[in-house]
N, C-alpha and C positions, 0 to 999 in steps of 0.2 A: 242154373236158375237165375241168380245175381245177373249173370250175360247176358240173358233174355232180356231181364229188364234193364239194365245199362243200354242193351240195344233199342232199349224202345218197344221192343216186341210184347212184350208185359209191361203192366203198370207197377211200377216198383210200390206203391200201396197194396195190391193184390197180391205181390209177390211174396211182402212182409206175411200178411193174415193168412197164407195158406201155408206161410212153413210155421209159422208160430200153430196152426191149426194144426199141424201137423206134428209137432214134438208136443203139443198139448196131447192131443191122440195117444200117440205114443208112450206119456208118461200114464198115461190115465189104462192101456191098456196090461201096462209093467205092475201098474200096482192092483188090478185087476187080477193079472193073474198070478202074483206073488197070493194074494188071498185065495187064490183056486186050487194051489199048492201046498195051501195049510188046510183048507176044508175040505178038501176033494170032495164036492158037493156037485152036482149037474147044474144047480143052480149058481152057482157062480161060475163055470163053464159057461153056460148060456149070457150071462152080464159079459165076460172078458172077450168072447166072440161078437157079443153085439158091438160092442165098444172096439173090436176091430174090424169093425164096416168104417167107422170113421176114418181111421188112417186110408183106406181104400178108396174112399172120397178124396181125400186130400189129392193121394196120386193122381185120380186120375182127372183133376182137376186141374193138377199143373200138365198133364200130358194135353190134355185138351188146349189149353193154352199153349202148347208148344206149337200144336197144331198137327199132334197126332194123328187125332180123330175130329169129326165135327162136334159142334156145340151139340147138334141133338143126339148122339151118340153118348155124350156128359149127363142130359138130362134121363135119358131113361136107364142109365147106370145110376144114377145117381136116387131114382125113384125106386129103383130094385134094391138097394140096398135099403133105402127107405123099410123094402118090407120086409126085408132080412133082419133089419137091427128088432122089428117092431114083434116081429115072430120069435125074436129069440128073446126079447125082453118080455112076454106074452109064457112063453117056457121057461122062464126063469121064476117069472110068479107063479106060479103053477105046480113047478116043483117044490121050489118052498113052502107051499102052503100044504104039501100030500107028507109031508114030514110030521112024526107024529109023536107031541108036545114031549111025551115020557122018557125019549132019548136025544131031550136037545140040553 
């Protein structure tokens, strides 16, 4: 990745925000599911899974820039997971809320 942009090939600014994006991702989905691990609850299942659509963007947004795939290939992954994270965050409210008050 660093290579890429030493070469020129990436903008070593884009290069920086998508790994930092990405070990943000990453830390955010560790502690995501360390809480899924102590509740075993669907609904935090559904949060830890959303939150790893992010790392999934990350990837494959440095792949696209590698020049894997094309840019419109990035945007309609990138849209699809849009409604993966937004479905699972949708299910996660959902579940929480069918939880009933008396064994919480």
């Amino acid at each position: 990745m660093w290579i890429l942009a030493m070469a020129g090939t990436l903008p070593m600014g884009y290069t920086i925000v998508v790994i930092l994006e990405a070990v943000v991702s990453i830390a955010a989905v560790t502690v995501s599911g360390a809480a899924y691990y102590r509740r075993r609850s669907r609904s935090y299942l559904f949060v830890t899974l959303a939150l790893s659509t992010l790392v999934i963007r990350s990837a494959s947004g440095l792949l696209s820039a590698a020049g894997v795939y094309p840019v419109e290939t990035l945007e309609i992954l990138d849209h699809g997971l849009d409604i993966v994270m937004v479905s699972l965050l949708f299910g996660a409210v959902y579940y929480a809320r069918r939880i009933d008050p008396k064994h919480t």
